[in-house]
C-alpha positions as CSV (number, residue, x, y, z in Angstrom):
1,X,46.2,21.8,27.1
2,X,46.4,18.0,25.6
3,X,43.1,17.1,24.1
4,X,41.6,14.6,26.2
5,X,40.6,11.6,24.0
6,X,37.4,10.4,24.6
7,X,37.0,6.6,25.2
8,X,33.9,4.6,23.3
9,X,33.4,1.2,23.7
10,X,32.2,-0.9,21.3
11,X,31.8,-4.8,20.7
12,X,32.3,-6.9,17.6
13,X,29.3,-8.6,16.8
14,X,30.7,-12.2,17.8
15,X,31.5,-10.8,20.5
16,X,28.2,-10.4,21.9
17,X,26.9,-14.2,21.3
18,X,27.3,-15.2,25.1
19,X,25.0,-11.6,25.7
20,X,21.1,-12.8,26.5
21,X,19.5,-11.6,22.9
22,X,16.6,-8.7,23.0
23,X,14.5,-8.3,19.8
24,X,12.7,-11.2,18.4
25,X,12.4,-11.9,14.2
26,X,9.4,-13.6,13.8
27,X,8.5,-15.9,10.4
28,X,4.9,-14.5,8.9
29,X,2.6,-17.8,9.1
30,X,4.4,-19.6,11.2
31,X,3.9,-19.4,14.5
32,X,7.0,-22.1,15.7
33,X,9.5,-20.2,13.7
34,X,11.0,-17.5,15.0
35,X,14.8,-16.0,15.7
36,X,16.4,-14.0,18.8
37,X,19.1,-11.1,17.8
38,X,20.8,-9.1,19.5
39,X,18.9,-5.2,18.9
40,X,22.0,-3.6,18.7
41,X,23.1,-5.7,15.8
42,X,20.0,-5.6,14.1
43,X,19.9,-1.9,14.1
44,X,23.0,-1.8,12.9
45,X,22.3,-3.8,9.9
46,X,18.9,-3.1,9.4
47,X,17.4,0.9,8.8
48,X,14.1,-0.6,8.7
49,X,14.2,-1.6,12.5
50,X,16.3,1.8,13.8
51,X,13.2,3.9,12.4
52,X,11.0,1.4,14.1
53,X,13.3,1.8,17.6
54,X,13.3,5.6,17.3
55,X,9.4,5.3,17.0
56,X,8.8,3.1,20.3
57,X,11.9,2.2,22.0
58,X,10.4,-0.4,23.7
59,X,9.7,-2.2,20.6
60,X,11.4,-5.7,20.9
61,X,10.0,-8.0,18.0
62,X,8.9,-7.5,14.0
63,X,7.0,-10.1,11.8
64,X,8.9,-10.7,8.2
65,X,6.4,-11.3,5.4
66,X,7.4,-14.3,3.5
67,X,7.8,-18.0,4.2
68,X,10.7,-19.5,4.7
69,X,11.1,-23.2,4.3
70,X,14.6,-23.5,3.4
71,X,15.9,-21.3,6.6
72,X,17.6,-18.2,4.8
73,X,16.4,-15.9,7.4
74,X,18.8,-17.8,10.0
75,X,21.3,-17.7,7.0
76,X,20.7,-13.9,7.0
77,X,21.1,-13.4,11.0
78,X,24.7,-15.2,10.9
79,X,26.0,-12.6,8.0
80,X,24.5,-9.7,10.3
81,X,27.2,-11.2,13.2
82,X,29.6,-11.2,10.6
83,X,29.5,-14.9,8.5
84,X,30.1,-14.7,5.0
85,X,27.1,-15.4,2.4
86,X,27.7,-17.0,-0.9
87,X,25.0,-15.6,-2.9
88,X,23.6,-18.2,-5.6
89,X,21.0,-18.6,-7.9
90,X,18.6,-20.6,-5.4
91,X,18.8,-18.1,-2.6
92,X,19.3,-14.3,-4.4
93,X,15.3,-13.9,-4.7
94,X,15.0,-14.4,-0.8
95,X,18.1,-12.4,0.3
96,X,16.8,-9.8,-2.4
97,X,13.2,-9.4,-0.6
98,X,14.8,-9.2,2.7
99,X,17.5,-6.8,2.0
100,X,14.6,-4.4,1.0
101,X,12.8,-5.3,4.4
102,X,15.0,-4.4,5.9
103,X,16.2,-1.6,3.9
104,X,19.9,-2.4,4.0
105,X,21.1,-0.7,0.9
106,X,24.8,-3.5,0.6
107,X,22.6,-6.5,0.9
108,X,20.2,-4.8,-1.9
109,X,22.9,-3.7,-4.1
110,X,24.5,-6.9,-4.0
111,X,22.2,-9.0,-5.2
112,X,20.5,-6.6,-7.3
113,X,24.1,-6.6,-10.0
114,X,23.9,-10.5,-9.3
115,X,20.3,-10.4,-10.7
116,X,21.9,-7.6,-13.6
117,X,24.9,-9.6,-13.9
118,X,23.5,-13.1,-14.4
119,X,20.4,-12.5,-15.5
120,X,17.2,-14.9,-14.0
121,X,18.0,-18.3,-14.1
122,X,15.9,-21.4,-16.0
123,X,16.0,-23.1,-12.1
124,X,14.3,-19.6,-11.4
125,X,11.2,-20.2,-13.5
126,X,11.4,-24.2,-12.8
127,X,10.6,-23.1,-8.8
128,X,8.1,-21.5,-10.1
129,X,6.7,-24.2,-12.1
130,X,7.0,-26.9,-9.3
131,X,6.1,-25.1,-6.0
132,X,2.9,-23.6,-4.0
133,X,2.6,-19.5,-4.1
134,X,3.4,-19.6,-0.2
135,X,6.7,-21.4,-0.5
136,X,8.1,-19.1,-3.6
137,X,7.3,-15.7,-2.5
138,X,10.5,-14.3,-3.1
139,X,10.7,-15.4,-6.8
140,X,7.2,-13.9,-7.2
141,X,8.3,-10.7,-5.5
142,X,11.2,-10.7,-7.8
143,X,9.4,-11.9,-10.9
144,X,7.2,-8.7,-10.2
145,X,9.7,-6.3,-9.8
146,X,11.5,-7.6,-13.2
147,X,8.3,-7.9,-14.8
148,X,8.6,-5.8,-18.0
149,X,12.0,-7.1,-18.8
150,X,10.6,-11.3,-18.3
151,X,7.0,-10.5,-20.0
152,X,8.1,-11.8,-23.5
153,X,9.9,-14.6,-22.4
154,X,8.2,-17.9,-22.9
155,X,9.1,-19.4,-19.4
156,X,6.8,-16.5,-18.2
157,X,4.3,-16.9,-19.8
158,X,3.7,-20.7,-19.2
159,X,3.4,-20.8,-15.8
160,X,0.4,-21.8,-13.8
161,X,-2.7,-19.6,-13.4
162,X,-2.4,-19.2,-9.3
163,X,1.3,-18.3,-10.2
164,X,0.5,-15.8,-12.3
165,X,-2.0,-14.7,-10.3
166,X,0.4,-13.8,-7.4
167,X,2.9,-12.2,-9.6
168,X,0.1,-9.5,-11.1
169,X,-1.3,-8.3,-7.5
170,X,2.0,-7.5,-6.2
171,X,1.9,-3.7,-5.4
172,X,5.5,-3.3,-7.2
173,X,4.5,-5.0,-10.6
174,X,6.8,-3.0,-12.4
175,X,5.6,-2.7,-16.3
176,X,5.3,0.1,-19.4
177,X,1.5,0.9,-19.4
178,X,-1.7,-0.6,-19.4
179,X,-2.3,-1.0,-22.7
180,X,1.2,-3.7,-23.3
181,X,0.2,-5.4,-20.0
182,X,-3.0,-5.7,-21.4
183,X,-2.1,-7.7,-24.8
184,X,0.4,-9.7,-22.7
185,X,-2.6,-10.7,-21.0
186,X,-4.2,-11.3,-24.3
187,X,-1.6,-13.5,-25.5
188,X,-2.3,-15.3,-22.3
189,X,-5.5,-16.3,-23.1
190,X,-4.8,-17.5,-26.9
191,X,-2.1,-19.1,-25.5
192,X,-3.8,-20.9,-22.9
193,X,-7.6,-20.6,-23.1
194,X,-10.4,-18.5,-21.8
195,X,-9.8,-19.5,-18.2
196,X,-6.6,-17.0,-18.8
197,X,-9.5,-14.3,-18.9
198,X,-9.5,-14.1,-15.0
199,X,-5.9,-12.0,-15.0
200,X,-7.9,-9.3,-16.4
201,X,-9.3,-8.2,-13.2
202,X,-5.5,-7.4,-12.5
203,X,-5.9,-4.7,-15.2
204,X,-7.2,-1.1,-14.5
205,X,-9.6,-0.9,-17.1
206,X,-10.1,2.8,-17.0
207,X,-7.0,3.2,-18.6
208,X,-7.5,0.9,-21.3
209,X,-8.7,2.8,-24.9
210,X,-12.3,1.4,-26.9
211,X,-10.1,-0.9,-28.8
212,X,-8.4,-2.5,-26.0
213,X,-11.7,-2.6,-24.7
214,X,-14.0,-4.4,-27.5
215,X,-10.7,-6.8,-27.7
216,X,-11.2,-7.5,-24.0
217,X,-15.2,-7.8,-24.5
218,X,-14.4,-10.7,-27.3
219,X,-12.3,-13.0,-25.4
220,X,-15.0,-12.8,-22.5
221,X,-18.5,-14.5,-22.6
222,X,-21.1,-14.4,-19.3
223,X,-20.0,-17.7,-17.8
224,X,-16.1,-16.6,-17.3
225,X,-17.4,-13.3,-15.6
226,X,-17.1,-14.2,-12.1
227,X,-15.0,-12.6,-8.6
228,X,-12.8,-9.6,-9.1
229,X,-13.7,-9.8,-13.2
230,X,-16.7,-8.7,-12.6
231,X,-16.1,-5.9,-10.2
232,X,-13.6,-4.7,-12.5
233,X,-16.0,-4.4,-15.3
234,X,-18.6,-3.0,-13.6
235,X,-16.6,0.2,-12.7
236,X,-15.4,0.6,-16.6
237,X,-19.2,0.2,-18.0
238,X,-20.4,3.2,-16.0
239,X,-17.2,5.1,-16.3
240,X,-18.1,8.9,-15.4
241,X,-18.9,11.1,-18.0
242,X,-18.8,14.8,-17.1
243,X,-21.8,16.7,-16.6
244,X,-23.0,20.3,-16.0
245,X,-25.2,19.3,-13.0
246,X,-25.9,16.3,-11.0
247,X,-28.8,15.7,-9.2
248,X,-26.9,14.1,-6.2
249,X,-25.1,17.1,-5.7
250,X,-25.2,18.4,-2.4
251,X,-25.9,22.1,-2.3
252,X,-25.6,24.5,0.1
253,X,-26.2,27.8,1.5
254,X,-24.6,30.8,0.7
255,X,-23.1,31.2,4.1
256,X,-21.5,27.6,3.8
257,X,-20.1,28.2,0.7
258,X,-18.4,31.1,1.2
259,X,-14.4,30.2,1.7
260,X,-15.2,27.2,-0.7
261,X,-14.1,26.7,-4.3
262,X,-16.1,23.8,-5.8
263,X,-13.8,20.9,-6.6
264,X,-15.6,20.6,-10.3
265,X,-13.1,24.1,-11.2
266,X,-9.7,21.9,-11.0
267,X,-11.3,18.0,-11.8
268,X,-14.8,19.2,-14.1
269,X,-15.1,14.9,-14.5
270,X,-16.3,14.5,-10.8
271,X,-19.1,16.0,-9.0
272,X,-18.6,16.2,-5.8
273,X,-19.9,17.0,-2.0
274,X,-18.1,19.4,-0.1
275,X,-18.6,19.4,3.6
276,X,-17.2,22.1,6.1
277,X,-13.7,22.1,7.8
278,X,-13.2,24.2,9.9
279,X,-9.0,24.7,11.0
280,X,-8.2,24.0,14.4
281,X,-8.3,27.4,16.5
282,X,-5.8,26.2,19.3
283,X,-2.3,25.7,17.9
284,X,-0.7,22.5,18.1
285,X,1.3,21.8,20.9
286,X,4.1,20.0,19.1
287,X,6.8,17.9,20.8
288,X,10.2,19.8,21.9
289,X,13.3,19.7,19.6
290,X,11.4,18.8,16.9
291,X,10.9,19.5,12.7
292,X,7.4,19.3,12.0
293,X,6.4,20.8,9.0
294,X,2.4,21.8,8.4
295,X,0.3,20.8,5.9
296,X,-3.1,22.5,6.6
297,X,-6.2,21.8,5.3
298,X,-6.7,24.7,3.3
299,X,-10.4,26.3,1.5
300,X,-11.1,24.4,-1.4
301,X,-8.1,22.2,-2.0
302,X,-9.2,18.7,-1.2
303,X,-5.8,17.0,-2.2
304,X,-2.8,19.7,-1.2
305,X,-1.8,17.8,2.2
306,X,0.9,15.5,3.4
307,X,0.6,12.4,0.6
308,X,1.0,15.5,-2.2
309,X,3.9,17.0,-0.4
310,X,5.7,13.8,-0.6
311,X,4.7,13.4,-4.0
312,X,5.9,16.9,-4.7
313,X,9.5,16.0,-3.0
314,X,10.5,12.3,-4.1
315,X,8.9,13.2,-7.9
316,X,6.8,10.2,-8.0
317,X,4.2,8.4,-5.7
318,X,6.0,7.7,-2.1
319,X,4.9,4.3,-2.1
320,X,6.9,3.5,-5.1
321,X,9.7,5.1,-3.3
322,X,9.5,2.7,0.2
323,X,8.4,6.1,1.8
324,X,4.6,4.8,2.2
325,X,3.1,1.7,2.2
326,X,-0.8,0.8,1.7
327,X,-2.1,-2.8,3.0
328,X,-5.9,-3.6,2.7
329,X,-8.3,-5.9,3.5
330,X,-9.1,-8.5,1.0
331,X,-6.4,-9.0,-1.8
332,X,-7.0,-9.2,-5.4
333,X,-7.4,-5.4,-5.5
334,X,-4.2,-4.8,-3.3
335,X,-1.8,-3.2,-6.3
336,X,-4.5,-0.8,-7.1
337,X,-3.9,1.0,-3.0
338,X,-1.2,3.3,-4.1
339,X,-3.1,4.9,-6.7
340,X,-5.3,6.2,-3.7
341,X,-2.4,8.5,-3.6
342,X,-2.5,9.8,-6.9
343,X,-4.7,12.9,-7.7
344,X,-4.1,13.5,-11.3
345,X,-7.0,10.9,-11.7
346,X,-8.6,9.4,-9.4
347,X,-10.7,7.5,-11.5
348,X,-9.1,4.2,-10.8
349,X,-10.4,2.6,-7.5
350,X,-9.6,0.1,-4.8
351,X,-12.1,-2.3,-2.6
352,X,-11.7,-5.0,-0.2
353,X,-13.1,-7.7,-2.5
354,X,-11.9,-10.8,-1.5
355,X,-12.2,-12.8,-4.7
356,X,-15.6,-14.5,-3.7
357,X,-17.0,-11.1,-1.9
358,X,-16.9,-8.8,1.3
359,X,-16.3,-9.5,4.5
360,X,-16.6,-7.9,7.7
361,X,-13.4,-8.1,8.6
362,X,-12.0,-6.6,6.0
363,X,-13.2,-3.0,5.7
364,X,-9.9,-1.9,6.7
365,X,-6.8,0.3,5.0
366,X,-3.6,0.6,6.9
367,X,-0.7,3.4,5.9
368,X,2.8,3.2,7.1
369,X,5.2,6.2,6.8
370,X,8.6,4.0,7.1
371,X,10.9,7.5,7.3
372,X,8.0,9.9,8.9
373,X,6.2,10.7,11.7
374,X,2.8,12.5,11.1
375,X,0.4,14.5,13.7
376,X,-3.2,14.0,11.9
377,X,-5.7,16.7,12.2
378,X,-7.7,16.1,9.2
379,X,-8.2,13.7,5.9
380,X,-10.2,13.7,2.7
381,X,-11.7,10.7,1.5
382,X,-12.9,10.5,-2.5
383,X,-15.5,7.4,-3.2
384,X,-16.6,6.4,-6.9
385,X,-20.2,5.6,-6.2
386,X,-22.4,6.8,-9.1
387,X,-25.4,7.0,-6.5
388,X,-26.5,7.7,-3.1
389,X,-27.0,5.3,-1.0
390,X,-24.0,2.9,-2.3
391,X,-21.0,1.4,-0.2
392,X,-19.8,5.3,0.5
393,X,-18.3,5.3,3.9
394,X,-21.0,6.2,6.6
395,X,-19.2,5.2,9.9
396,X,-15.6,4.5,10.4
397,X,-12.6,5.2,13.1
398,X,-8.8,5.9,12.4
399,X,-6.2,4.6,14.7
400,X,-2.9,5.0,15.2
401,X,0.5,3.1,16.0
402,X,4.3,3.6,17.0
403,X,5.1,-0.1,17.4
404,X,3.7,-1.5,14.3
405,X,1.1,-1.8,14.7
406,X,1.0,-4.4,18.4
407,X,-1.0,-1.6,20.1
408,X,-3.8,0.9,18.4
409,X,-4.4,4.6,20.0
410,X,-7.6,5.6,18.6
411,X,-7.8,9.1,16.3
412,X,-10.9,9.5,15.3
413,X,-14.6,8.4,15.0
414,X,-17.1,9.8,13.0
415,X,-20.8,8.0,13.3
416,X,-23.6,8.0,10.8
417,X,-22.1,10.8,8.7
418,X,-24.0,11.8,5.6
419,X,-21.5,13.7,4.4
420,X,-20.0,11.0,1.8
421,X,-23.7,10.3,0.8
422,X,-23.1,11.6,-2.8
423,X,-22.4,10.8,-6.7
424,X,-18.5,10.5,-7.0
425,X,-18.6,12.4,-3.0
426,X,-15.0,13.7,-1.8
427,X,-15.1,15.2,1.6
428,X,-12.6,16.5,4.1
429,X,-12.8,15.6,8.1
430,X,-11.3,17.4,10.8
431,X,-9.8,14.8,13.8
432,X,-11.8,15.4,16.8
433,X,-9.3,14.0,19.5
434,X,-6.0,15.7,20.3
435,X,-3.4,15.0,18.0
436,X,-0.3,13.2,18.4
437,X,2.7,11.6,15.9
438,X,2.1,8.4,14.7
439,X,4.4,6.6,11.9
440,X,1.4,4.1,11.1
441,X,-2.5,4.4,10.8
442,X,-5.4,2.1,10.0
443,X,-9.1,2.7,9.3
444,X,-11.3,1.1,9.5
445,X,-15.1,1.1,8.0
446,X,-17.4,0.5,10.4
447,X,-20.7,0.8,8.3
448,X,-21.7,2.0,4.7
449,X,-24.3,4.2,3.4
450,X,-26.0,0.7,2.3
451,X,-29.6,1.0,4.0
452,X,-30.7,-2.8,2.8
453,X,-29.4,-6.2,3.4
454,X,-26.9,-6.6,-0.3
455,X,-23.9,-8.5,-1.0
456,X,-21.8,-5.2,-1.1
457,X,-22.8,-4.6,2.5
458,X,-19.1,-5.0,3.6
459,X,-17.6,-3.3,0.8
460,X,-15.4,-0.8,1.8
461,X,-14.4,1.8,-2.1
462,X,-12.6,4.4,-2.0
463,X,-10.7,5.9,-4.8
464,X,-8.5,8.7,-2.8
465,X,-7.0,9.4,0.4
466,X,-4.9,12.3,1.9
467,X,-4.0,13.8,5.1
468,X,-3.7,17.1,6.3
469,X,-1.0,17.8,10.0
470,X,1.9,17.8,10.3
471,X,4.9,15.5,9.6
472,X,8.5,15.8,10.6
473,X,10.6,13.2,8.8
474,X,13.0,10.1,11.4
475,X,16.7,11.2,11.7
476,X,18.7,8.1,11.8
């Protein structure tokens, strides 16, 4: 028997011009600006956006990040039909950012060995000089990402305070340690004066030694102490010191403790609450012709769940490998959201602090799993609060989203919960609701253990995360 050859159609991207277009590429700040493609064609190009479709395939639209006054994005649609690009020095920042939005790994490469090749140009640093944040996001992104290589370049190190500014909150500042980007910092303010001081709160002081430390305390007198300074030093001036015993621990029975190892025997520099968590009796009922793989809460291990697994896999954080990402409310304090991930030490800490102070609207995290799909059935949260009664987490609910977050399902709610109501308190929850596999979640703090009127009554701190489920990683 001849085989029989099977037939495929399949259309050229040109091709498909005259077709009515499906998905929409919407501009981030600007509502007027906005582009219709053609799904199939984005998909193609983009791995971002075929994770997105497996997800919800009724998605039809996604929001890019960064401005775009000069109109590269449209630039970027014709090369997905097929147009040629010529990649220069004014436009390899913004093609650069978006081939890592959109996760097309030619696009990245590309520019990437132009950036190697050619090195950053001096019109590079002179946008930079000249322009509003909002207009050069991509050269910020980029200036971030090349950090360590640019810091001791003078060019760098003259631009403008809000400039600078940007470039240090980015969540992929890439640098050595704490200590260099500290005396870079330093030269910063001999350089320029003591209004420099401000990029300090960039800096996570907890990792900075006592003579990095009374350096810091020299160049800073009362009147420069002000915003996300000020939270920053707060934390480091009552740094934990271990203890025996703490009179905020919770204790309990001997019934409650059995099954329980006290958190103290694997991190002796936090005391901690430990609440029970009881495992799910009723097996999941998991979706057909799928690869979930558990990761139970288990007795005693706080931090063994889904983010460690990952961890445990890539060999590094998975937000630094475009496996996770973290957004939260606020700002200044955004670069310090993967570390919520890191369990080594979880010293360092993240709030919602705006820069002025807390707002309502802005007790919130959000995690995305770009590659994954996780079913939730339980968490841990870790706050740093030296006292009771502080901005621990009291009330709060976790949502959950396949379309990126247009529509919420709700997850959980837990009301007026003592349970975080400790010194340095780290407590697992068990989702109430039944479970089902969401690639992005977002909680959000509804009140704190605050009893009194204070100007921390928004603040939502927390200085780990991890969930326990089940996650099955998204086959292209």
């Amino acid at each position: 028997m001849k085989p029989v050859e099977i037939f495929s159609l399949q259309f050229h991207p040109s091709n498909l011009k005259s077709l009515p277009c499906d998905f929409e590429i919407r501009v981030k700040g600007s509502p007027q600006t906005s582009y219709k493609v053609h799904l199939c064609v984005l998909s193609e190009f983009s791995s971002k956006v075929r994770l997105l479709i497996l997800n919800d395939p009724c998605k039809r639209s996604i929001e890019y990040p960064g401005a775009d006054p000069l109109g590269y994005l449209q630039q970027l649609i014709k090369y997905m039909y097929g147009d040629e690009i010529n990649i220069t020095n004014e436009n390899v920042c913004f093609f650069n950012t978006a081939a890592a939005f959109f996760d097309n790994q030619h696009l990245l490469d590309t520019t990437s060995n132009y950036i190697q090749k050619f090195g950053i140009q001096p019109d590079f640093f002179q946008k930079l000089r000249q322009s509003d944040p909002l207009y050069v996001l991509p050269q910020i992104s980029l200036a971030a990402l090349q950090f360590e290589a640019l810091k001791q370049q003078l060019q760098l190190m003259d631009l403008s305070l809000p400039i600078l500014d940007e470039i240090l909150r980015k969540q992929d500042l890439y640098y050595e340690n704490e200590v260099s980007l500290f005396l870079w910092m330093n030269g910063l303010v001999e350089k320029h004066g003591p209004e420099y001081v401000q990029l300090f709160a960039h800096l996570i002081l907890e990792d900075l030694d006592s003579s990095c430390m009374h350096l810091l305390y020299s160049k800073i007198t009362p009147d420069l102490i002000g915003g996300a300074l000020w939270e920053a030093i707060c934390n480091r001036l009552v740094y934990s010191v271990p203890t025996e015993e703490s009179p905020h621990v919770r204790h309990w029975s001997q019934n409650q403790q059995q099954g329980y190892q006290n958190n103290n025997q694997t991190r002796p520099q936090f005391n901690n609450s430990i609440n029970t968590f009881t495992p799910q009796s009723n097996p999941i009922s998991l979706p057909k012709s799928s690869h979930f793989k558990e990761y139970p809460k288990q007795p005693g291990q706080y931090f063994n769940g889904i983010f460690q697994a990952l961890t445990n896999t890539y060999g590094k954080n998975p937000c630094s490998e475009n496996i996770v990402f973290i957004d939260g409310g606020g700002g200044p304090k955004s670069r310090f959201l993967p570390r919520l991930l890191e369990y080594e030490d979880i010293s360092p800490w993240w709030n919602n602090y705006n820069g002025s102070g807390f707002n309502k609207n802005d007790q919130w995290i959000e995690i995305t799993f770009y590659k994954h799909r996780v079913i939730l059935t339980g968490y841990t949260f870790a706050s740093p609060m030296k006292y009771p009664n502080q901005s621990q987490p009291r009330s709060w609910k976790i949502f959950g989203s396949n379309d990126d977050g247009q529509t919420w399902e709700i997850i959980d709610e837990v009301v007026n919960s003592d349970d975080m109501n400790f010194s340095n308190a780290i407590a697992s929850f068990q989702v109430k609701k039944r479970p089902e596999p969401y690639s992005k979640f977002r909680i959000v703090q509804l009140a704190s253990q605050l009893k009194k009127p204070s100007l921390e009554l928004y603040q939502f701190c927390l200085n780990a995360i991890e969930f326990f489920g089940y996650i099955e990683e998204i086959q292209d």
